[in-house]
N, C-alpha and C positions, 0 to 999 in steps of 0.2 A: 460458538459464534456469538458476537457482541450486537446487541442491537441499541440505538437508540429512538425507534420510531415501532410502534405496532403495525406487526403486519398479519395478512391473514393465515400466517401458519400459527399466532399466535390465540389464533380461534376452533383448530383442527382436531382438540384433544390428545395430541403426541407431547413430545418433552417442551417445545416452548411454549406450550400452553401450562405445561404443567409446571416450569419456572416460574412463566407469569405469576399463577397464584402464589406458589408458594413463598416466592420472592419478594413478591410487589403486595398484593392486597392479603395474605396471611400476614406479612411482617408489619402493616398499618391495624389491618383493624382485627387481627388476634385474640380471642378471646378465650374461657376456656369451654365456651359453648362450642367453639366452630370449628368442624373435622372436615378439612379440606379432601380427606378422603372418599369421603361418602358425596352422594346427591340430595342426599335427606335428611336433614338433623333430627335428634331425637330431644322432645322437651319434657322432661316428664311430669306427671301430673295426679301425684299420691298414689293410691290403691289399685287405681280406677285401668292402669296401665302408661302410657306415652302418647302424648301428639307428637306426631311426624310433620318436619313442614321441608318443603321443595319449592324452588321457584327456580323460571326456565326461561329461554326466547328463542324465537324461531322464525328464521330469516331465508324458508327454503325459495329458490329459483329455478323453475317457474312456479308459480303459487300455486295449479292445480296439476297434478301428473296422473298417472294410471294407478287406483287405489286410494285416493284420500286430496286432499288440498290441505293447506297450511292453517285451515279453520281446525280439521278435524286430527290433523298433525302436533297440533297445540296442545289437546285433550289426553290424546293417547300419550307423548311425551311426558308431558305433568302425571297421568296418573299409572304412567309404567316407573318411573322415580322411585314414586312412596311405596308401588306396589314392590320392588325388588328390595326392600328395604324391609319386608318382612308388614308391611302396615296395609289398613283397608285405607282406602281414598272416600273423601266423604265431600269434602267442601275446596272449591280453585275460587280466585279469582282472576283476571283478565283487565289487561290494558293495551290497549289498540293502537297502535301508530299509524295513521292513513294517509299516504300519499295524495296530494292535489290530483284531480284528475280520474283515480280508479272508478273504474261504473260501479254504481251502483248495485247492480244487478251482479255483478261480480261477489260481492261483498258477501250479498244476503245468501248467497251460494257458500260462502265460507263458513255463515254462521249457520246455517241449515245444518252443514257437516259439523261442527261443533255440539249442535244440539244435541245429534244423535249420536256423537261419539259419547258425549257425556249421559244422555241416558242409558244409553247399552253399559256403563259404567258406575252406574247406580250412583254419580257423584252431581253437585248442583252446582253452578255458578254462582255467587253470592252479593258479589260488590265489583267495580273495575274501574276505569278512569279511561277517556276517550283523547286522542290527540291528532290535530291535523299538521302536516306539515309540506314544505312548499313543494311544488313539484320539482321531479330530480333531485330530491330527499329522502327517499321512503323506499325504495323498491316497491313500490304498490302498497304493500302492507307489513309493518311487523308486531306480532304479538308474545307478550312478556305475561307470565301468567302463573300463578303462586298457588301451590296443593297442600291441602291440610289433611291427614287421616291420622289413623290410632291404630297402635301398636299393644297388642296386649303383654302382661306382663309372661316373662320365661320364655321369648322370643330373642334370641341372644345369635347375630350375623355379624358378618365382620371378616376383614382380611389377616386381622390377627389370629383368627380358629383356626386360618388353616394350616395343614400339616404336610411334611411331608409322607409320600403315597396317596394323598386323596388324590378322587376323579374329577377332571374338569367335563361340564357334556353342556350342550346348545341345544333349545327347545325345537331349532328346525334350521333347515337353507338359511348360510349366510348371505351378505350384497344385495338380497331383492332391491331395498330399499335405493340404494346410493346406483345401482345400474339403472333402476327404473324412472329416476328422476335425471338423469345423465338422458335415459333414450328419450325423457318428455322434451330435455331440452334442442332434438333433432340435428345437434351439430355431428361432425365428421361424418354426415350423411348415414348416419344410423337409424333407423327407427326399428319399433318393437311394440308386443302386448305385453310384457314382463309389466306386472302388476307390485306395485310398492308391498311391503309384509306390516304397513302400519296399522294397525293394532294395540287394544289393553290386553297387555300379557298377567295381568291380576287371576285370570283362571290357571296358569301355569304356577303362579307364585304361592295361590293359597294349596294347590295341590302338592308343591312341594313343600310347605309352613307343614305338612305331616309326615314325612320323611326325615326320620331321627337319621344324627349326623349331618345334616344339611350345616352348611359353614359359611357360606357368601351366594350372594344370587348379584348379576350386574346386567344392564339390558344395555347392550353393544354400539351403542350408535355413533358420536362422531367418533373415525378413527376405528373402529371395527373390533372382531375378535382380536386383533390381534394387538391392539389398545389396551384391552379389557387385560390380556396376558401380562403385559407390559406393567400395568399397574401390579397384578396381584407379583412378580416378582419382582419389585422393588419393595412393597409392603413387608414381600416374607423373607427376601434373602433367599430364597431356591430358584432353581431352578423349573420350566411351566412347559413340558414339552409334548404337543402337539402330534398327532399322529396325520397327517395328510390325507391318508384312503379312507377316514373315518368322519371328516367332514364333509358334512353335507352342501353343498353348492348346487343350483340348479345351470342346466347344459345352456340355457341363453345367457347367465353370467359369468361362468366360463367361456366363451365364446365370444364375449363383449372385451372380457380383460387380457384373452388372450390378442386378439386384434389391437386394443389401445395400447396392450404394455399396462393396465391395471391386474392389482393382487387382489382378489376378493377376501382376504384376509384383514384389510385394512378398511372394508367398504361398510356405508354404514346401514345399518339395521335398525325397524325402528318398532318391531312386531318379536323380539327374540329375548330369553332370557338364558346368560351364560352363568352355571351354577358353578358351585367346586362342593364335592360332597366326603364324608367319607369312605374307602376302599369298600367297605361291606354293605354301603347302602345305597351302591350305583345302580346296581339293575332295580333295586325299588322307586330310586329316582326316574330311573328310562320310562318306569312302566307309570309311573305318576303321570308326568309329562305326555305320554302317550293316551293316557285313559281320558284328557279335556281336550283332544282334538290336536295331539303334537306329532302326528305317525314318524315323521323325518328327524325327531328327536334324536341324540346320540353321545357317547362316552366318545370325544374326540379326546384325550390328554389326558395327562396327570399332573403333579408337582414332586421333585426330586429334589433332594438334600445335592446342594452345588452351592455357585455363584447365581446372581440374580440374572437372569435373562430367561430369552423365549426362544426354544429352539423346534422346528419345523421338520418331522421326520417324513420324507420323501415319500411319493409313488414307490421310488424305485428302493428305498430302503437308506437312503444317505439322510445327512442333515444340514438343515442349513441355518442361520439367525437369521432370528426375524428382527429384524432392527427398527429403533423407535421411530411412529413417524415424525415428519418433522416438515415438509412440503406439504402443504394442504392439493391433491389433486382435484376434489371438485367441492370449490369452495359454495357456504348457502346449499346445503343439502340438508338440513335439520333447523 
């Protein structure tokens, strides 16, 4: 499909998003610093080990849902980044976009949750830049916000590790996140307590940073697990096949996707880290994940020597592609 105008599947994390970059702002501003691969660049810096730097925006609607608002959504996004990227989160900064009009009292509710995502994060705000703009401009608010941590040296992740035969496995329940901002928004007469999974997954990452054979860690959000699959076979040329009965989903977003006609496969997460490890070091991985609070943790997949795709092995025992997305279904979820 030929476009000439941006639309917003070009923001959803599937293949036109992934053209865009690679197409458009890889082929201008190219360099040999910048891996369109990754969320976090590595800069290094002598002896001492690596600065990590990440920057982000987040444009969710509605700004506050069940589990977090787009203050403390900003935090956890930025410092789950640099945390899957093998790095401690240390220093963001923040630039605000504000709508004419939002209360005030709204606001201070966003930074309150920012606050406290960032201290439970052992990370500070350092610097940022404020902006107003006119009403029916803004969505209320959006914030753009930039993570620095450190990487120490013989921390070596990437989509190039992996192999074929490694484990793929997820920290916990995929779609909280993307169902639960879907039932904030009360349309097609849905509502619910399904609670968002946002969260700093930094406790699952440094538990895994000691699991020898660890190969790539990716935190699932726009575009879902099955984004995340999508990427690492195109990366490796194999094949990334998923076991269905071994995914964890919880029964209100099964229930939400089987009614709309949504895949919780594609939904996004914003509290979850998808590993790929190798063969012998899965159940050390399971039980890492599990020992900071991941009970629902699990070895859903592996990666097979093939062609590059993602293939979905049934309940029932059949298979089917999971094909890249490419329709944004609920656009401003992240």
């Amino acid at each position: 499909m030929e476009f000439s105008h941006i639309s917003l599947a070009h923001g959803n994390g599937g293949r036109f998003m992934r053209e865009l970059i690679t197409g458009l702002f890889a082929r201008h501003l190219g360099n040999p610093w910048l891996d369109t691969d990754v969320d976090a660049a590595r800069v290094p810096i002598g002896d001492h080990g690596e600065i990590v730097v990440t920057t982000d925006g987040f444009t969710v609607q509605p700004l506050e849902f069940p589990g977090g608002n787009i203050g403390s959504l900003a935090v956890h996004g930025t410092v789950n980044d640099l945390a899957v990227a093998g790095a401690r989160p240390l220093y963001l900064t923040l630039n605000a976009f504000i709508e004419e009009g939002l209360e005030l009292a709204q606001l201070e509710r966003f930074l309150a949750a920012m606050s406290a995502a960032a201290t439970e994060a052992a990370v500070h705000i350092v610097a940022g830049d404020t902006k107003v703009v006119p009403r029916g401009q803004g969505s209320g608010v959006y914030f753009a916000t930039t993570g620095i941590g450190v990487r120490e040296h013989g921390i070596e992740l990437g989509m190039g590790r992996i192999l074929p035969g490694d484990r793929v496995l997820v920290s916990g329940p995929v779609g909280d996140h993307g169902t639960a901002v879907m039932l904030a928004r009360e349309e097609f007469g849905l509502r619910g307590d399904l609670a968002s999974d946002a969260a700093s997954v930094l406790p699952v990452t440094q538990a895994l940073l000691g699991v020898p054979g660890l190969r790539f860690m990716r935190d699932p959000t726009r575009g879902g697990l099955a984004t995340v699959v999508h990427e690492i076979a195109h990366a490796t040329g194999a094949t990334v096949r998923l076991q269905e009965p071994d995914i964890p989903v919880r029964d209100p977003v099964r229930s939400v996707c089987e009614m709309l006609g949504y895949d919780p496969m594609y939904l996004a997460c914003e509290g979850r880290v998808v590993s790929v490890v190798a063969p012998e070091s899965a159940d050390a991985a399971l039980a890492a994940m599990r020992s900071v609070g991941c009970p629902e943790a699990a070895i859903v997949g592996e990666v097979a020597a093939g062609r590059a795709q993602a293939v979905l092995v049934t309940e029932l025992g059949g298979e089917r592609l999971l094909e890249e997305l490419e329709d944004d279904p609920l656009p401003r979820i992240c």
